[in-house]
N, C-alpha and C positions, 0 to 999 in steps of 0.2 A: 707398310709403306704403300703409297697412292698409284694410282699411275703417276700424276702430275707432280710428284714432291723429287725433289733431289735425289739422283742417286748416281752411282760412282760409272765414270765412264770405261766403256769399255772398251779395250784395247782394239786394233784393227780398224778395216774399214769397210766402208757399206752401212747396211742399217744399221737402227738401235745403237749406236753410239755414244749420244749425248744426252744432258740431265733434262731434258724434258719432252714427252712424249710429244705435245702437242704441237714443238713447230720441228722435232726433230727430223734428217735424214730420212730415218724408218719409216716416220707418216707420211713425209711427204712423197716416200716410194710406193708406203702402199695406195696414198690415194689416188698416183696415177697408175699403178695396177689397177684397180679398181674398176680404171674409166672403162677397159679395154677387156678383164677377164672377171670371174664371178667367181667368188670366194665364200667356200659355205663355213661355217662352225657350227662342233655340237659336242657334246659331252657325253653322250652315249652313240657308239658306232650303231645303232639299229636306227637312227634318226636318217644315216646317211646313204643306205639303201643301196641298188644295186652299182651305185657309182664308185664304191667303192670298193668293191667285188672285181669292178673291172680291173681295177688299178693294183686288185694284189700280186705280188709276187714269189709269194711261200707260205707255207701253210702258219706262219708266224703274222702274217699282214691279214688274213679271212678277216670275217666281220665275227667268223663263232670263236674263233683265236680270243680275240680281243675282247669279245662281250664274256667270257669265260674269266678273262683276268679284273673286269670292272669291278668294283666296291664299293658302297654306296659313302665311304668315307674318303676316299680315294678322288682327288681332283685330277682330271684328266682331260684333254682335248684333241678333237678331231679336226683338220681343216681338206677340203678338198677345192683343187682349184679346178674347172670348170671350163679353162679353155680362151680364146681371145676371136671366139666368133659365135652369134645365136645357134644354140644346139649341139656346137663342138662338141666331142666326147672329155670326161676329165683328163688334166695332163698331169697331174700331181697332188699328193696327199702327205699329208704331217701330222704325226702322232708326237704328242710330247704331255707329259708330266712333271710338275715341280715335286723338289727331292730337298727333303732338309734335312739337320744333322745325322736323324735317327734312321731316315733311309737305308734300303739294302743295300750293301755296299758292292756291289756289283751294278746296279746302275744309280751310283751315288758317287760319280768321280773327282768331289773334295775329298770326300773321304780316302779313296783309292791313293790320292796326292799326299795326303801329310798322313796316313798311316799307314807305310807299304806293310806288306802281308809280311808274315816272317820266313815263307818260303823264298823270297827272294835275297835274305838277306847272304847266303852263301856264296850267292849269284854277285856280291855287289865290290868292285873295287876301292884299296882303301883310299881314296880318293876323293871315289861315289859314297862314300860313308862320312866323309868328313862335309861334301855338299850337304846332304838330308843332316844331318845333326846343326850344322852350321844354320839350314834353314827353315830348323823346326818350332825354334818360339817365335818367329816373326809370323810363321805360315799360321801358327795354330792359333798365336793372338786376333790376328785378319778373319780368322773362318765367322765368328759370326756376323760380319760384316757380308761376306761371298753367298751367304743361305738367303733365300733357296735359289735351287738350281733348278733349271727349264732344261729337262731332260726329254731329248729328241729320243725314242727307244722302239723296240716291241718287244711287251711285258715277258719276259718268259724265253724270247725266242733268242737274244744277243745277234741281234739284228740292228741297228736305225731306225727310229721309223721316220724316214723320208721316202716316200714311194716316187718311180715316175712311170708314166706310162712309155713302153718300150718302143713309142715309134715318136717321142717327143726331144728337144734336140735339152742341147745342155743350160740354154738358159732359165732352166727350169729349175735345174738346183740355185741357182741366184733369186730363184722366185720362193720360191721355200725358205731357205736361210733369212730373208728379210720376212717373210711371215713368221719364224722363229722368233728372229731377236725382235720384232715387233710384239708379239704376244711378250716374249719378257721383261718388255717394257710395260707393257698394259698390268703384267702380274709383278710387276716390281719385283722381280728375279735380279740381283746383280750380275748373276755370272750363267751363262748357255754351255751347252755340251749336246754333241751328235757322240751317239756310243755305240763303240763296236761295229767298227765299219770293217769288211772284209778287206783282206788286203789287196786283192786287184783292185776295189775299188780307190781303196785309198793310195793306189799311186796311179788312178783315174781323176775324171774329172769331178769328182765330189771330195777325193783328198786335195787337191788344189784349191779349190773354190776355201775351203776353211782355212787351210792356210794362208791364204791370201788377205782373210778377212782376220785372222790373229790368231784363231782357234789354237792349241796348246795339243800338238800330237804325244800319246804314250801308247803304247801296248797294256793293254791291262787282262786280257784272257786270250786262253786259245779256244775254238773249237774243235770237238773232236767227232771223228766218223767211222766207221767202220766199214769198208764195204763186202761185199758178200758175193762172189761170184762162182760160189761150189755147188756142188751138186748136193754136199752130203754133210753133217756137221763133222767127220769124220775128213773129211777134205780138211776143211779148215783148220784143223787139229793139225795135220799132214803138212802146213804151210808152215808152223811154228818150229820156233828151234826146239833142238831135242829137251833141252831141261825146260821148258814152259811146259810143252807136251804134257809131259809127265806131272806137273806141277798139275795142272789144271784134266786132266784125268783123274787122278787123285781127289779131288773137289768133288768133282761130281761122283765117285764113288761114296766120299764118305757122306754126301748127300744121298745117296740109294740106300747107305747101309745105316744110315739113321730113321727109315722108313719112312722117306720124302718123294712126294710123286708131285710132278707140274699137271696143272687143268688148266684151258680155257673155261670160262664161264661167259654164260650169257652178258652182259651191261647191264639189264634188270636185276641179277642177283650183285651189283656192286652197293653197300651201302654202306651200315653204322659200322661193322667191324671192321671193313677196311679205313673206314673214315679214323679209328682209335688207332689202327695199325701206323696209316701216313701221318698223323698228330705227332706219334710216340718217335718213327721215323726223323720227322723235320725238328722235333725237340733237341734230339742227339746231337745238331748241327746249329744248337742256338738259335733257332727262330721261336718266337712266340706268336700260339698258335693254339690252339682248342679244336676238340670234338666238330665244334658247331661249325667252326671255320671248314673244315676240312669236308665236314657234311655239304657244305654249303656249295663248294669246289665242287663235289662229286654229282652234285643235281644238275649244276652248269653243264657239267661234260654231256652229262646225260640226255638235255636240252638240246646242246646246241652241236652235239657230236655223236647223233645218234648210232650213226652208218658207219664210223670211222674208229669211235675208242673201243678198245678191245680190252678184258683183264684174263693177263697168266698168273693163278697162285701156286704157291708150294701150300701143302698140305702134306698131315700125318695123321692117318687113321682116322681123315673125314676133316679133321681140325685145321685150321686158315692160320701159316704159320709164316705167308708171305703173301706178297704180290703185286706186280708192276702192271700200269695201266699203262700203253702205246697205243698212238694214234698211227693207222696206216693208211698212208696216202700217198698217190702215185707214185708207185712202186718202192716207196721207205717206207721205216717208220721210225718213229717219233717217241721215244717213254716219257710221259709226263707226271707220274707219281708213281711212290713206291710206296712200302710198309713192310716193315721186318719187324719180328716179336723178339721178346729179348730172349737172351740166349742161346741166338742160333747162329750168331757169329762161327762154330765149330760145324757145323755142317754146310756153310760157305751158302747158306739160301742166296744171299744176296748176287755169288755170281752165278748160279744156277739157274736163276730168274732172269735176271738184267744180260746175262752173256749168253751161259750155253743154250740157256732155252727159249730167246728172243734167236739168236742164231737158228737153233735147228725150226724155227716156225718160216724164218727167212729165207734160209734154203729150199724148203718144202713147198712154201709158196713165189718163190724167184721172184723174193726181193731183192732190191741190189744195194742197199744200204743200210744203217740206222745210223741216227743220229746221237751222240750222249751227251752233247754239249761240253763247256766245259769243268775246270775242276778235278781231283783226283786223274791225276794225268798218268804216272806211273803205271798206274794199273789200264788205262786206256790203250797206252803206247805197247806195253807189255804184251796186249790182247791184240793186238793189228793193227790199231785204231790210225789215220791219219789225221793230221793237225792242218786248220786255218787260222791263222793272227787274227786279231780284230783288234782293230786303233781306234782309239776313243781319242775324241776334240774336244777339250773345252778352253773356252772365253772365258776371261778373269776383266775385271778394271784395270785401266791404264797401270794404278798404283798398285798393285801390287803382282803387275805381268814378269817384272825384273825377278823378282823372288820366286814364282810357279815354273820359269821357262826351264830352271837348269833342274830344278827336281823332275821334272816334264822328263826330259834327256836323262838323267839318270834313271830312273822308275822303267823307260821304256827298253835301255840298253841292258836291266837286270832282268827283265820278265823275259826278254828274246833270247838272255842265253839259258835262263831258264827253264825255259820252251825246247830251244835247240838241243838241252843233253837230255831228254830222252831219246829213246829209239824207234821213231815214228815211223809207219808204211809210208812206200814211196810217195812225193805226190800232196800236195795238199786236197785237205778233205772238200768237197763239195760244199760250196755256199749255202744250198739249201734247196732242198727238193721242190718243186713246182707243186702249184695247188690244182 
């Protein structure tokens, strides 16, 4: 589809609205934006230099974050605004990606709509069961009409990426959003979504502004955190009920007693065997992925996160039998890949690396967090971990907003109690560590 060709209007108001780009709302906001601030575009974040370094806000917005997640198949965009006087500093940045059927379903929120997970379905009243079924051939017939979807995000992080700069007031998310649904219009996206918005913010001024404009609120993940404020991993042990304690004692015994020791290694020694270890890893969980992919992730890090990515592996008699790569950065850290061999599900590698021995590196060096994202919640909750909601927005056309609003409200009331019956640290987790 064109810029200029027909397509389905979208519910709400403000920009991008109507079927045609050229005399729509959207243009004509952004050409008098235009008159008054400076608006860059680029498709690779190295094009956009220190401007937008300025404007990060987590180590999910850098410029190595994001050149780390780029793909040479992968369409993506960058916009930085620039400011409403000569030489102003930037006041705002927009990352977004278009997402079609086959998207990850974590920032792919058609998807997340007309196929909830099935961990939610325990979670859903019969009532809410009889909505989703009631409006499942109508939603699933529509879907290829809704693709693709201009997904506002950052890659990896379960973040937005709508950046502002912290001393700019709030007409700036008004300035964004219409550079959104502008671009969705130029890319002939029917339907827009901001994903994963924390929830201070979204019952801040950036949840209002999408409501206002029609955006479709659900809960679609949690984030999880962990903080760290012991002395000793043996502390943290000490804060746990007595049957975790011993639960997770036991772990790491029968990881000792299977002849498993943790090492840091240099980043220079990171390469093709872990690259086959995180393959074998992200296969387990349905992603399609190869060697070459994973090599390829691993050069990037290498690149662009020279000072900051770190790898702990388990090893047995010299042998690379695990290992998680984290990024540490002011005062957290971050794991960004893993790699388990198979059959060491029994010796519990995976929490001995990812838990107790990202913990006792954390302690040792007074870190005060880690981050695990979301996902596998049980076992986060279980382990200390505290929880942040993150409400994803998205824009539908007018016609078929009657049919997404009530799965919207159901989808979001089953993921919250979802969320709610584990047994979380006090507190929601930290939004996300400063860069």
């Amino acid at each position: 589809m064109s810029a200029s060709t027909a397509r389905p209007r979208l519910s709400g108001t403000a920009c991008g609205s109507t079927t045609s780009l050229a005399d729509s709302p959207a243009a004509s906001r952004r050409r008098a934006h235009t008159m008054t601030a400076t608006t860059r575009h680029a498709i690779r974040i190295a094009d956009l230099g220190d401007d937008w370094t300025r404007l990060a806000d987590s180590l999910y917005a850098l410029p190595a974050w994001l050149a780390t997640a780029e793909r040479p198949e992968v369409d993506r965009h960058y916009l930085v605004f620039d400011g409403h006087s000569e030489g102003a500093e930037p006041t705002g940045g927009l990352v977004a990606y278009p997402t079609g059927p086959d998207g990850w379903v974590f920032n792919n929120p058609l998807a997340l709509l007309s196929q909830p997970q099935p961990s939610l379905v325990p979670h859903l009243t019969a009532d809410e069961r009889q909505v989703l079924e009631g409006a499942r051939p109508q939603l699933s017939e529509a879907l290829a009409e809704l693709y693709p979807t201009l997904v506002s995000v950052l890659p990896g992080g379960y973040l937005p990426g709508l950046l502002r700069d912290r001393t700019a007031g709030p007409e700036v998310i008004d300035e964004l959003l219409c550079a959104l649904e502008d671009l969705a219009d130029r890319q002939g996206a029917p339907s827009v979504a901001v994903m994963h918005v924390p929830e201070a913010e979204a019952a801040g001024d950036l949840g209002q502004a999408l409501l206002a404009r029609g955006y479709l609120p659900f809960a679609a993940v949690g984030d999880c955190a962990l903080r760290t404020p012991w002395q000793s991993l043996d502390g943290y042990l000490a804060d746990l009920h007595t049957d975790r304690r011993r639960k997770y004692r036991s772990e790491m015994r029968a990881f000792a007693r299977a002849g498993m020791e943790l090492r840091e290694i240099p980043l220079a020694e990171f390469g093709e065997a872990h690259a086959s270890l995180h393959t074998l890893h992200m296969k387990r969980y349905g992603h399609e992925t190869d060697d070459a992919a994973s090599m390829r992730l691993i050069e990037s890090i290498k690149k662009h996160f020279p000072d900051s990515a770190r790898v702990l592996q388990a090893e047995r008699d010299g042998q690379l039998c695990g290992f998680v790569l984290f990024y540490a950065v002011s005062g957290a850290y971050h794991p960004k890949m893993i790699g388990i061999a198979e059959g060491e599900k029994k010796t519990f590698t995976y929490f001995n690396l990812c838990y107790y021995g990202l913990i006792q590196l954390a302690v040792e060096e007074s870190v005060r967090e880690i981050f695990y994202g979301p996902e596998a919640y049980a076992a986060k909750a279980l382990r200390g971990c505290a929880l942040d909601v993150r409400v994803s927005y998205l824009r539908v056309p007018d016609s078929v907003r009657d049919l997404a609003a009530p799965v919207a409200t159901v989808l979001d009331a089953a993921r919250r109690r979802e969320l709610a019956s584990y047994p979380w640290a006090a507190g929601p987790a930290s939004v996300t560590a400063q860069p």
